[in-house]
N, CA, C and O atoms as CSV, one atom per row, in Angstrom:
chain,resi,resn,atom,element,x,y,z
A,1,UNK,N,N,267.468,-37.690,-56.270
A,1,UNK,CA,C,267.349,-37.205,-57.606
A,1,UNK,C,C,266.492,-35.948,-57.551
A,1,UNK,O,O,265.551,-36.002,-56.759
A,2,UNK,N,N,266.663,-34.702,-58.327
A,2,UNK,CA,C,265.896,-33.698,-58.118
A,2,UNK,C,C,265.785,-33.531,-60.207
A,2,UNK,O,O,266.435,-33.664,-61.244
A,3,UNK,N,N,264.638,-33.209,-59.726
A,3,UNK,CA,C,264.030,-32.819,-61.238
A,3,UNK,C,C,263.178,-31.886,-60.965
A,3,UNK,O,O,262.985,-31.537,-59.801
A,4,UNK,N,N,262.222,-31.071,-62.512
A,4,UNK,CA,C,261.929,-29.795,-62.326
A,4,UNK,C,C,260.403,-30.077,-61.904
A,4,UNK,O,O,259.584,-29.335,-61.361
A,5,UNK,N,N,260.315,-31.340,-62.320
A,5,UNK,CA,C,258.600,-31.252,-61.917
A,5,UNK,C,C,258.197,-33.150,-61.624
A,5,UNK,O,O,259.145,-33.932,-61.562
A,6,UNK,N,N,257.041,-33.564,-61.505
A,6,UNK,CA,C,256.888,-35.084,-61.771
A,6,UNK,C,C,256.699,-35.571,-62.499
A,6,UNK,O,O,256.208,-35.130,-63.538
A,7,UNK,N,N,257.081,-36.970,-62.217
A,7,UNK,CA,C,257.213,-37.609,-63.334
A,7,UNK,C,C,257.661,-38.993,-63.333
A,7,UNK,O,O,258.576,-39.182,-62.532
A,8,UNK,N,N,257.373,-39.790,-63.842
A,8,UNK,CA,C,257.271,-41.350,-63.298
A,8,UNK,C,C,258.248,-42.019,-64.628
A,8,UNK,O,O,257.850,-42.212,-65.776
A,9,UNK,N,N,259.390,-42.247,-64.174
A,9,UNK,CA,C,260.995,-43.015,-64.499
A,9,UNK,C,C,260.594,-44.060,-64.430
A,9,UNK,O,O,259.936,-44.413,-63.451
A,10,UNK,N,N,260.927,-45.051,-65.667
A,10,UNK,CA,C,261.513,-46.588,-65.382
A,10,UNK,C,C,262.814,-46.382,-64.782
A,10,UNK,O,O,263.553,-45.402,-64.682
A,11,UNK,N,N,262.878,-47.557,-64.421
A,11,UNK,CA,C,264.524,-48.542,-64.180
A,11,UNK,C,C,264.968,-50.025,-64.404
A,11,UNK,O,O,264.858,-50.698,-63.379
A,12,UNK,N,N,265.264,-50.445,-65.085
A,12,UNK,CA,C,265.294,-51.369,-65.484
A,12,UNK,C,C,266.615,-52.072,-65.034
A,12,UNK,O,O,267.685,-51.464,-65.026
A,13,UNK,N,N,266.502,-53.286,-64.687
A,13,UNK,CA,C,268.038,-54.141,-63.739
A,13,UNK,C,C,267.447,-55.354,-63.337
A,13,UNK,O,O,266.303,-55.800,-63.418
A,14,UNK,N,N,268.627,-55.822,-62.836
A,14,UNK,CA,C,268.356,-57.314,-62.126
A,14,UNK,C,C,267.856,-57.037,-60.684
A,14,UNK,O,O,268.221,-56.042,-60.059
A,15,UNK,N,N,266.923,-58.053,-60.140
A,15,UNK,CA,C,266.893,-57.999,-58.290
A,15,UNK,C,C,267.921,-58.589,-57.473
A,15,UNK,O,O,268.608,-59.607,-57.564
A,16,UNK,N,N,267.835,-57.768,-56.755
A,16,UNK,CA,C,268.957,-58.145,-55.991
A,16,UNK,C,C,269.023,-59.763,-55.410
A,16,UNK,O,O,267.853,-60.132,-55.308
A,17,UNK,N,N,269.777,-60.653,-55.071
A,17,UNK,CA,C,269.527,-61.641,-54.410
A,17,UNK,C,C,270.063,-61.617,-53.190
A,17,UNK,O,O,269.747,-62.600,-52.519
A,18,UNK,N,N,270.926,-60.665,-52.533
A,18,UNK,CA,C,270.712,-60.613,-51.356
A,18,UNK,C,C,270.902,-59.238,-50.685
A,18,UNK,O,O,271.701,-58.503,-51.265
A,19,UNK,N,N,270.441,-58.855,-49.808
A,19,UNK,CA,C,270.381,-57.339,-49.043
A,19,UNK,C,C,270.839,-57.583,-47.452
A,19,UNK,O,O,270.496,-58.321,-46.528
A,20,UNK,N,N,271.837,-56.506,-47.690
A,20,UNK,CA,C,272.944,-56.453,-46.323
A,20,UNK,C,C,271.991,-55.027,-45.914
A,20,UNK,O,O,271.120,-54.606,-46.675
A,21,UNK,N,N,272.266,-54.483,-44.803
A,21,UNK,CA,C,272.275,-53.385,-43.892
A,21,UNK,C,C,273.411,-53.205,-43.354
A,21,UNK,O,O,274.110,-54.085,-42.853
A,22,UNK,N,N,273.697,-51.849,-43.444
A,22,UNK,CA,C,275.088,-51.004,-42.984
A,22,UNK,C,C,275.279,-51.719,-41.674
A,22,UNK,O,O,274.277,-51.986,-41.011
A,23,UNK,N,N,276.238,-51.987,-41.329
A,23,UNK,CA,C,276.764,-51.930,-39.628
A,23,UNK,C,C,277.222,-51.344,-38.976
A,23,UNK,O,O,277.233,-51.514,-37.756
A,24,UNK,N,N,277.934,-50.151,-39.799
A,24,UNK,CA,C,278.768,-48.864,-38.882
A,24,UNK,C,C,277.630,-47.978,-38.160
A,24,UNK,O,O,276.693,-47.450,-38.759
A,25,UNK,N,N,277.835,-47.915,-36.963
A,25,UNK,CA,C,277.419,-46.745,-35.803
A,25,UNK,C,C,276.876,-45.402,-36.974
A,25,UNK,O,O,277.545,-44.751,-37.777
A,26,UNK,N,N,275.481,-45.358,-36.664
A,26,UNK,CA,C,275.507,-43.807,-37.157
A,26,UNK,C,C,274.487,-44.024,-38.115
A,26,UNK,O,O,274.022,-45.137,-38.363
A,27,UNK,N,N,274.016,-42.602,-38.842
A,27,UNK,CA,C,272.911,-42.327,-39.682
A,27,UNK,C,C,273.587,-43.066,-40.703
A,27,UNK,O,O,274.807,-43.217,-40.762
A,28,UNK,N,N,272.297,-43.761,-41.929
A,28,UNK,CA,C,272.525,-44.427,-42.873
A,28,UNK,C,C,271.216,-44.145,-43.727
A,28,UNK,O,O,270.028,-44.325,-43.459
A,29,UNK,N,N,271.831,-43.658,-44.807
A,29,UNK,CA,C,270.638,-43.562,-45.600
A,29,UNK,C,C,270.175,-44.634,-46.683
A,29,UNK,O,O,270.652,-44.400,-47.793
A,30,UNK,N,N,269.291,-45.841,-46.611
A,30,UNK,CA,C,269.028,-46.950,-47.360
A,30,UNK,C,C,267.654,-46.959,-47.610
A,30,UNK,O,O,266.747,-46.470,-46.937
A,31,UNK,N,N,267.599,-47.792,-49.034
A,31,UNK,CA,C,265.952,-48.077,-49.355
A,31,UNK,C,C,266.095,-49.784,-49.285
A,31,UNK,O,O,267.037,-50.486,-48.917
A,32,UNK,N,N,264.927,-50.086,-49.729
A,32,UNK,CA,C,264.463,-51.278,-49.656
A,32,UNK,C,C,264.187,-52.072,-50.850
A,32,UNK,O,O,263.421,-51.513,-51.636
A,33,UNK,N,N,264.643,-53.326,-51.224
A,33,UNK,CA,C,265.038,-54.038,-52.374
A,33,UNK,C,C,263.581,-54.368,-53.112
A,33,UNK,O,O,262.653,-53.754,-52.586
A,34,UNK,N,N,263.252,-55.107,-54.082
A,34,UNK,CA,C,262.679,-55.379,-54.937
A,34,UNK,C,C,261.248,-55.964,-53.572
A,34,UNK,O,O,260.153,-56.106,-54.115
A,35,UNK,N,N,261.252,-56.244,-52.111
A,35,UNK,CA,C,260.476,-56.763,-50.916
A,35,UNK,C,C,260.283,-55.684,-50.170
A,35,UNK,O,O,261.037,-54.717,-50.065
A,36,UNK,N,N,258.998,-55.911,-49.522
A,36,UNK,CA,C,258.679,-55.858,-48.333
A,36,UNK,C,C,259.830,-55.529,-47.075
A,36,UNK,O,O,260.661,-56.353,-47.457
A,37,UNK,N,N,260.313,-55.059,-46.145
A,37,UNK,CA,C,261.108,-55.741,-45.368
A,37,UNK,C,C,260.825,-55.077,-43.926
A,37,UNK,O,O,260.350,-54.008,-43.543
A,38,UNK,N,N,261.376,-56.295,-43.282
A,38,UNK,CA,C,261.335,-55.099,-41.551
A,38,UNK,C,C,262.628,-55.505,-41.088
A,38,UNK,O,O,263.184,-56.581,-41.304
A,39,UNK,N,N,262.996,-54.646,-40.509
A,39,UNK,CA,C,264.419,-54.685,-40.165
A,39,UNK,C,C,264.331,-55.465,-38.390
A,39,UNK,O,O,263.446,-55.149,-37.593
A,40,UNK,N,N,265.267,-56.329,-38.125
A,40,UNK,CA,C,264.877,-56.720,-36.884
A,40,UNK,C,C,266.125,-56.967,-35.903
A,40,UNK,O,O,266.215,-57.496,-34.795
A,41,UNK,N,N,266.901,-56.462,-36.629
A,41,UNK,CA,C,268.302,-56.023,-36.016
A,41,UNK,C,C,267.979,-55.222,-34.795
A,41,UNK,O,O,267.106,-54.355,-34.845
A,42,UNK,N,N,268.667,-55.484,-33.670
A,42,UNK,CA,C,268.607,-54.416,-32.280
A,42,UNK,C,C,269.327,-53.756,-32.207
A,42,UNK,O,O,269.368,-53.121,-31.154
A,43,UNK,N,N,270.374,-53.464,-33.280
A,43,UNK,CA,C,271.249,-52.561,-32.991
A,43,UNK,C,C,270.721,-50.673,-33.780
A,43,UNK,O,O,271.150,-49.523,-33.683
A,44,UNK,N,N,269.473,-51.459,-34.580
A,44,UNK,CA,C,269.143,-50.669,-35.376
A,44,UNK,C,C,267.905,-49.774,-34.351
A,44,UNK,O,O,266.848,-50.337,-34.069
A,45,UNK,N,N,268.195,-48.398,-33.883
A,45,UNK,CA,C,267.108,-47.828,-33.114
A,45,UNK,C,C,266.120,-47.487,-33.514
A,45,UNK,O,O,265.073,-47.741,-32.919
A,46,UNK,N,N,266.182,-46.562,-35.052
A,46,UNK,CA,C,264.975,-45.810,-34.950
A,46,UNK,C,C,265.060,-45.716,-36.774
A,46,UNK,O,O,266.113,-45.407,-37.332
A,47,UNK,N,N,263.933,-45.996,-37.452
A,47,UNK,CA,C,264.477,-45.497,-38.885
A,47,UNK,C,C,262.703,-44.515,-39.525
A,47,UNK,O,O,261.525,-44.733,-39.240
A,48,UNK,N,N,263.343,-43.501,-40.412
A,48,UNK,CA,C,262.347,-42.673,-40.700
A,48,UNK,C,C,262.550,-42.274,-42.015
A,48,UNK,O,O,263.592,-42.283,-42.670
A,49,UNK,N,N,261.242,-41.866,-42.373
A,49,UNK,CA,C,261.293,-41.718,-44.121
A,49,UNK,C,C,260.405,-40.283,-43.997
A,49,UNK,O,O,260.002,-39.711,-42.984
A,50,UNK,N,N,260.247,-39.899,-45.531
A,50,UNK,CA,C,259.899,-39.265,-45.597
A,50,UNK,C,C,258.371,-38.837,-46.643
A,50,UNK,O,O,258.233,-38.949,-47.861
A,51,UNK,N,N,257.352,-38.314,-45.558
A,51,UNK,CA,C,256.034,-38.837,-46.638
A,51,UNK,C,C,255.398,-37.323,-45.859
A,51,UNK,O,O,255.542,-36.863,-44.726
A,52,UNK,N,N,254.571,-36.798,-47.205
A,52,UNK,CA,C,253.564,-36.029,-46.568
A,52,UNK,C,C,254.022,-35.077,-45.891
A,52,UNK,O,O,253.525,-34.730,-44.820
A,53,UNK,N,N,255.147,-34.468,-46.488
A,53,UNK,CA,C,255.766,-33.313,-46.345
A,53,UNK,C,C,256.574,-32.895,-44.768
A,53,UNK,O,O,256.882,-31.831,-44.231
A,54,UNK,N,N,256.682,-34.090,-44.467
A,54,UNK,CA,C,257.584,-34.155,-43.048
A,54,UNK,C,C,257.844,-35.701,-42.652
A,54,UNK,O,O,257.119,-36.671,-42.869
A,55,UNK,N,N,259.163,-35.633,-41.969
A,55,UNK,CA,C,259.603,-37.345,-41.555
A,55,UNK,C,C,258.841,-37.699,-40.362
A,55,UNK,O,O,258.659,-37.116,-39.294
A,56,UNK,N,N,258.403,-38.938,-40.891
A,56,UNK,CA,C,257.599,-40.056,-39.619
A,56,UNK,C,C,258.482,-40.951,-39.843
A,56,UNK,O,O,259.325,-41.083,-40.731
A,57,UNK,N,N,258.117,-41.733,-38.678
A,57,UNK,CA,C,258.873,-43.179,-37.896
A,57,UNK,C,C,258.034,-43.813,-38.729
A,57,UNK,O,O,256.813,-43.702,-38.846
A,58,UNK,N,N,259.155,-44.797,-39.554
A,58,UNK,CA,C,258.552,-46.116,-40.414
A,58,UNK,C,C,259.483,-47.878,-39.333
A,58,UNK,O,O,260.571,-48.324,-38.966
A,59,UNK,N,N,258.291,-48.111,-39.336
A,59,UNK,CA,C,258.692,-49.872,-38.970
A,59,UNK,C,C,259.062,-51.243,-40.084
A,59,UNK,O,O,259.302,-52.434,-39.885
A,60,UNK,N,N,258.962,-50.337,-41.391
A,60,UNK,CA,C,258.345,-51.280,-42.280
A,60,UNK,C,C,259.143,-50.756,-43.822
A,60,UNK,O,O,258.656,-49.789,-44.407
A,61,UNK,N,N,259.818,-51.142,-44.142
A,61,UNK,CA,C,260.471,-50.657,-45.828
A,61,UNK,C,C,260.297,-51.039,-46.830
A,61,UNK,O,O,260.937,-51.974,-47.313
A,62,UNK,N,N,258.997,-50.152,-47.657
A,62,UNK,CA,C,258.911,-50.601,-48.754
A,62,UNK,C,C,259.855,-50.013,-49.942
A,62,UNK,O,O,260.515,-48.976,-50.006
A,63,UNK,N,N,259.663,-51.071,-50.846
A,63,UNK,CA,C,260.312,-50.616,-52.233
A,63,UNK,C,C,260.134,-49.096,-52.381
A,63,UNK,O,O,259.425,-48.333,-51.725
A,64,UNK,N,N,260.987,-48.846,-53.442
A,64,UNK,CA,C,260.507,-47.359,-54.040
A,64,UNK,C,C,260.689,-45.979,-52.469
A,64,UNK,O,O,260.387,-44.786,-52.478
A,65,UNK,N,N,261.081,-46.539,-51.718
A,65,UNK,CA,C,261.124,-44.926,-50.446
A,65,UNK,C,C,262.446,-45.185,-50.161
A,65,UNK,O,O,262.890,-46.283,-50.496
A,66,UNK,N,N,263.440,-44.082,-49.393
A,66,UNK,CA,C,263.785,-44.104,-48.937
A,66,UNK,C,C,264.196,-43.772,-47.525
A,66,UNK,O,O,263.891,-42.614,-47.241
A,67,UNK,N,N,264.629,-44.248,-46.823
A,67,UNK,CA,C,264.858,-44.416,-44.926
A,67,UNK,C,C,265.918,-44.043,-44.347
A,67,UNK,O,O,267.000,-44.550,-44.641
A,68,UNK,N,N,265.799,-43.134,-43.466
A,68,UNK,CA,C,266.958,-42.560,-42.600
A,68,UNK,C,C,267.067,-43.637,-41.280
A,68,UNK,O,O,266.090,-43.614,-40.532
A,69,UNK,N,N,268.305,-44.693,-40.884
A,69,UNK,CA,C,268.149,-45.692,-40.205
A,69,UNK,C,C,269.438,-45.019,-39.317
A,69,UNK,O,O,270.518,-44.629,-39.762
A,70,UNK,N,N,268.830,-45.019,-37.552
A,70,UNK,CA,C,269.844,-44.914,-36.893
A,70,UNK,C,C,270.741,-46.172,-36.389
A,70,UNK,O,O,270.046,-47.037,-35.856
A,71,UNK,N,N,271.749,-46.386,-36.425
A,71,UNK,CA,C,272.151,-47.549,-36.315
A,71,UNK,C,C,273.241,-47.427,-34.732
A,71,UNK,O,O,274.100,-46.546,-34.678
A,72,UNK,N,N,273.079,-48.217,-33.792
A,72,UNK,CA,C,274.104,-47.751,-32.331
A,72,UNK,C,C,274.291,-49.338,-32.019
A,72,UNK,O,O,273.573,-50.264,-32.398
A,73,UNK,N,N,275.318,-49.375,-31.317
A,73,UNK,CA,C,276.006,-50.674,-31.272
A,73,UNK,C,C,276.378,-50.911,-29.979
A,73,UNK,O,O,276.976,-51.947,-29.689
């Protein structure tokens, strides 16, 4: 989402009751459900977000970010 300046959006919906991860080979861009989560799939190599004005390696997906997940099979 791009907007002109900040600014703090509701969203309002149901939680999810269950959360899949992509399986196709390749970059995937996903966030993380209403939890906590760590991904513990081995097929999944490397996933990175974006904070603080450049991407670091995240182990850990919280709500509210989103994650660039390499996925190889």
């Amino acid at each position: 989402m791009k907007v002109p300046s900040q600014k703090v959006y509701s969203i309002a919906g149901q939680p999810f009751t269950n959360t899949t991860i992509p399986n196709s080979q390749g970059w995937h861009l996903v966030g993380a459900d209403y939890n906590e989560m760590t991904p513990e799939d081995v097929s999944i190599k490397v996933i990175f977000r974006y904070a603080n004005g450049r991407y670091e390696q995240a182990f850990t997906l919280l709500p509210g970010f989103g994650y660039w997940m390499k996925i190889e099979k």
